[in-house]
C-alpha positions as CSV (number, residue, x, y, z in Angstrom):
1,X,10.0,24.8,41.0
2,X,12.1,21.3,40.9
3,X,15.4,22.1,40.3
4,X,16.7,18.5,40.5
5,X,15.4,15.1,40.5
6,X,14.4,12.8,43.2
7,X,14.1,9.1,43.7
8,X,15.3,7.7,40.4
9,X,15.8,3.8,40.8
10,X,18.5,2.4,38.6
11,X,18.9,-0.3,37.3
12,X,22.2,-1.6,36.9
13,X,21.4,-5.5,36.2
14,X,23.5,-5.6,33.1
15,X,25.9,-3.5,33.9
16,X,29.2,-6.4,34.8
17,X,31.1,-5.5,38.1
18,X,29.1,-2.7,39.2
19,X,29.2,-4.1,42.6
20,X,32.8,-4.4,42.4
21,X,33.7,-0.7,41.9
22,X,34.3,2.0,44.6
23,X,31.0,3.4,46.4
24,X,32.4,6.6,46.1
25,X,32.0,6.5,42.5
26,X,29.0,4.3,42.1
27,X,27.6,7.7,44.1
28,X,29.3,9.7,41.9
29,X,27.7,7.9,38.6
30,X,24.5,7.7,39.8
31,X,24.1,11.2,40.8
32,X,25.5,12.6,37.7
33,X,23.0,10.4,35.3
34,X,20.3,11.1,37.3
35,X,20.5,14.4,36.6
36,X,21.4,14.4,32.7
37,X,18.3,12.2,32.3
38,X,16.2,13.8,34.4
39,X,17.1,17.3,32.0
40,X,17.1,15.5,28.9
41,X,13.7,13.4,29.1
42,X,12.3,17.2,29.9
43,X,12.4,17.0,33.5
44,X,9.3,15.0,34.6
45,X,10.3,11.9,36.1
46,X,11.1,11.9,40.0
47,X,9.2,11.5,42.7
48,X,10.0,14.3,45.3
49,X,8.0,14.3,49.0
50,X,7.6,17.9,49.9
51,X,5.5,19.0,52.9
52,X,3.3,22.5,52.0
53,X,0.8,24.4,54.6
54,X,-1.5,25.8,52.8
55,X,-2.9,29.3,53.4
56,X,-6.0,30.2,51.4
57,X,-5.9,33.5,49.9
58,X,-9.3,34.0,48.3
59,X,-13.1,34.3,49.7
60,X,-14.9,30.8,50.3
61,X,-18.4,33.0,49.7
62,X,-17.4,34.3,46.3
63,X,-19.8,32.2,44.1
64,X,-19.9,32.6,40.8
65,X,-23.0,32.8,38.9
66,X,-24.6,32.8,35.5
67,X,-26.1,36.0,34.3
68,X,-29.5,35.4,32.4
69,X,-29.5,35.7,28.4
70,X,-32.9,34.1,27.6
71,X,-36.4,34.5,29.1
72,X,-38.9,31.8,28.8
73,X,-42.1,31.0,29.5
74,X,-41.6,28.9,32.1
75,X,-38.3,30.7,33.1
76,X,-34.6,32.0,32.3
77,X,-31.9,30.1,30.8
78,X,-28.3,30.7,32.5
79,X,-25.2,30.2,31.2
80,X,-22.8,28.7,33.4
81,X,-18.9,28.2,33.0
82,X,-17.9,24.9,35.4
83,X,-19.9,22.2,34.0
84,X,-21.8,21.6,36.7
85,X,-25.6,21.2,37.5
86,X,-27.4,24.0,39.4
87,X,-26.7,27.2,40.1
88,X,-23.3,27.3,41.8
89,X,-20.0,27.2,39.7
90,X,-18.6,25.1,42.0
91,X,-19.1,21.4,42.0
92,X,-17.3,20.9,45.2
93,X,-17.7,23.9,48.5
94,X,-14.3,25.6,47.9
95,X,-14.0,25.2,52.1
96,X,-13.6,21.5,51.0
97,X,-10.8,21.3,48.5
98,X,-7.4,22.4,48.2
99,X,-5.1,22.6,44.9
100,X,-1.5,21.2,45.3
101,X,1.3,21.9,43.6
102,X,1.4,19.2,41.2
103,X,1.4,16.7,39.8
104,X,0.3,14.9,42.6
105,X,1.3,11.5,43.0
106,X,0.1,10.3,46.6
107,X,-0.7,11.7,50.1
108,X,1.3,10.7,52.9
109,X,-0.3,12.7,55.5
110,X,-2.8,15.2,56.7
111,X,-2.5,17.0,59.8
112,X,-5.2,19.6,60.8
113,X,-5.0,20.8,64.7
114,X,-1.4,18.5,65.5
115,X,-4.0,15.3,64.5
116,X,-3.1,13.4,61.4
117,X,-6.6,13.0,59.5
118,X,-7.3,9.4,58.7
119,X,-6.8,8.7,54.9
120,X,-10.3,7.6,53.7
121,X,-11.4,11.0,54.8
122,X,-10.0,12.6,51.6
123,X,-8.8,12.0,47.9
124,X,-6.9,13.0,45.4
125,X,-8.8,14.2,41.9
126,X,-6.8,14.8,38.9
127,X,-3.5,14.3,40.4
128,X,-3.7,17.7,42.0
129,X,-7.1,18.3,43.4
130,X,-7.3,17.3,47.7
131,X,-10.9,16.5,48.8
132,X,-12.4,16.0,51.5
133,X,-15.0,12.9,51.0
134,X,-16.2,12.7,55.3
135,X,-18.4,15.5,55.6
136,X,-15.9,17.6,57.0
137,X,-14.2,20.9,55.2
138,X,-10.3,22.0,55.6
139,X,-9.3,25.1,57.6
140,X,-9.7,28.6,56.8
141,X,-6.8,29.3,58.0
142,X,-4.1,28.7,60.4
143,X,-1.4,29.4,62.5
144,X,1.9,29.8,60.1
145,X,4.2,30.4,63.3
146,X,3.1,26.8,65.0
147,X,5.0,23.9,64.2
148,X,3.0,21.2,61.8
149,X,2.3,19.0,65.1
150,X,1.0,22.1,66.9
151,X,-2.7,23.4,67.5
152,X,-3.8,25.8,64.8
153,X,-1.4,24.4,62.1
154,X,-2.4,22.1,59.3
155,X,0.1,20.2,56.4
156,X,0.3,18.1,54.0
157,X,2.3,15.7,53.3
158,X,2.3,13.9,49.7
159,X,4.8,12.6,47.0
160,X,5.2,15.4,43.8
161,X,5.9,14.2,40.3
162,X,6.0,11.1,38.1
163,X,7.6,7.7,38.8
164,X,10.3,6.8,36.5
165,X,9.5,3.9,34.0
166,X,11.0,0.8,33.9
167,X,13.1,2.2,30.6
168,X,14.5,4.9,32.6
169,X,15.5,2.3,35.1
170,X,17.3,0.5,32.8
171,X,18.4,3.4,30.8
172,X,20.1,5.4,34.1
173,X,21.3,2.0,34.9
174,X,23.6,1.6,31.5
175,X,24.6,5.1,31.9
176,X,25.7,5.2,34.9
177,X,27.4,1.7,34.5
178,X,29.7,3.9,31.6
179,X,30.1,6.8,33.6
180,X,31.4,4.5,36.4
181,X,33.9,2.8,34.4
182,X,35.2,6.2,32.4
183,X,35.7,7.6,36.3
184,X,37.4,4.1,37.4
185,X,39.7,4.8,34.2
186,X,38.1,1.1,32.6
187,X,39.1,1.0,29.2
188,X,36.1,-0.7,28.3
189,X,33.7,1.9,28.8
190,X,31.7,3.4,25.5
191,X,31.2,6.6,26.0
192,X,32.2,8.5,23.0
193,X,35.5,10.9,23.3
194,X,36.6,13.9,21.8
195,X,38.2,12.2,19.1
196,X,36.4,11.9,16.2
197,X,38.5,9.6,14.2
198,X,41.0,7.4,14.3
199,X,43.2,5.9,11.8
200,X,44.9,2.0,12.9
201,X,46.6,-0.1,10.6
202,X,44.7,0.9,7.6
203,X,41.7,0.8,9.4
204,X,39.8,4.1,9.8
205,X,37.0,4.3,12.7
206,X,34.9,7.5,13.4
207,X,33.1,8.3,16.1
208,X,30.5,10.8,17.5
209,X,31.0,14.0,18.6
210,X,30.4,14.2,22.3
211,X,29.8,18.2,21.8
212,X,27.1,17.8,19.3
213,X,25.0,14.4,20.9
214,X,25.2,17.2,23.8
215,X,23.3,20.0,21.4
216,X,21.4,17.1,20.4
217,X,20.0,16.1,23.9
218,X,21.8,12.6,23.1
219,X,24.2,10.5,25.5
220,X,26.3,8.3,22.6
221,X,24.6,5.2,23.9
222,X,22.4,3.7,21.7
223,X,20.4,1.9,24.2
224,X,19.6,5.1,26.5
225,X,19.2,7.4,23.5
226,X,16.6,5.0,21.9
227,X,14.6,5.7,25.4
228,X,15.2,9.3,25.3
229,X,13.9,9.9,21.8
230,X,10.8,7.7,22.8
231,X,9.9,10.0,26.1
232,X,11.0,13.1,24.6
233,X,11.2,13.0,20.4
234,X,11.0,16.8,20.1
235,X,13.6,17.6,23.1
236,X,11.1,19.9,25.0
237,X,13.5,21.1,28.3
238,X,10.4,20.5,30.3
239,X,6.6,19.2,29.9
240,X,4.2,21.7,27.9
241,X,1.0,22.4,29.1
242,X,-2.2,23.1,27.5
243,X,-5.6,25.1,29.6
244,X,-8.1,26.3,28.6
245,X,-11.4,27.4,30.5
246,X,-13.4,25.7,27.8
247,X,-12.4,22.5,28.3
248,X,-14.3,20.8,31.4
249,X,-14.3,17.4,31.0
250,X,-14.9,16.4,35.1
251,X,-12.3,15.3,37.3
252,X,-11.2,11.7,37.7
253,X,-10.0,10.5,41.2
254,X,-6.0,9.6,40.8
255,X,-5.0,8.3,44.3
């Protein structure tokens, strides 16, 4: 499970003297955004490289077959539950896929025996599914105790998650340009306070509650909020997710 993000670009073009302020707290801005958007927009966005080696835990000979309901003349009419054509529930030999932790985004690497297996040799199917395409099959199993580059290991490399739109770019790139100036002590930065209003020569201003935009999943400014409400209008904490083993509508190759 992610507990943070990873690789969120910002982009801080319109954010005036952002080169100018300290690293220290351009790092500090940037790391605190990243995470706030990443929770808010309901956790999705990131790419994150993580390195898994798989270990198959079920039989590659179980195959699953359709029980006969009707007799006919000229045979029996089977019921089957993967969609695909024959007798065999599986459309691919199980030895020859592998499901990833997803979703997947692209495969760096494949290493089977300490030798990195060239990359048209597999694909990627529904941004989860590795397949082998070359005739071959993956391992059985393997050698957990061997190091990745070793003789009876295998591991794969690949890049988890979504990339972050150009609005989160741009939205992590405003924040963190407030952030920055309220940690610099910059009087012109607009993030909202704890005051809520404010009374100035007969002039009365109110302003937002910082506790409550926080119940609200809202930042107090109105450019990243407008991109929040777009990628997350109902303030899910995290992506929903839908399955059922009715719905079979094939697999489509993703990278």
């Amino acid at each position: 499970m992610r507990t943070g993000p990873c690789d969120w670009t910002l982009d801080t073009a319109g954010c005036k003297g952002w080169d100018g302020l300290d690293e220290a707290i351009r790092a500090v801005a940037a790391t605190t955004v990243t995470e706030v958007l990443w929770a808010l927009s309901g956790r999705r966005f990131g790419l994150c490289e993580s390195t898994v080696r798989p270990c198959r835990r079920d039989d590659p000979d179980a195959w699953r077959w359709g029980e006969p309901w009707l007799t006919l003349p000229f045979g029996s009419v089977v019921t089957t539950f993967c969609g695909c054509a024959g007798w065999a529930c599986r459309c691919i030999p199980p030895r020859c896929e592998l499901a990833l932790p997803g979703p997947v985004h692209e495969v760096s690497r494949v290493r089977v025996d300490g030798q990195e297996v060239p990359a048209g040799a597999y694909v990627v199917q529904d941004h989860r599914w590795l397949v082998r395409v070359d005739g071959d099959c993956w391992p059985m199993r393997q050698d957990l105790t061997a190091a990745d580059d070793q003789p009876g290991a295998w591991a794969v490399t690949y890049r988890r998650g979504v990339p972050v739109p150009k609005g989160g770019q741009l939205a992590a790139g405003q924040y963190a340009c407030e952030v920055a100036k309220a940690l610099a002590n910059d009087n012109t930065c607009r993030l909202p306070r704890r005051v809520q209003s404010l009374v100035r020569q007969g002039v009365q201003q109110t302003f937002a509650d910082p506790a409550q935009l926080a119940r609200d999943g809202m930042t107090g400014l109105p450019e990243v909020d407008q991109w929040l409400r777009v990628v997350n209008p109902y303030r899910l904490p995290r992506d929903s997710v839908v399955w059922s083993p009715d719905l079979d509508r094939g697999r489509r190759r993703t990278s």
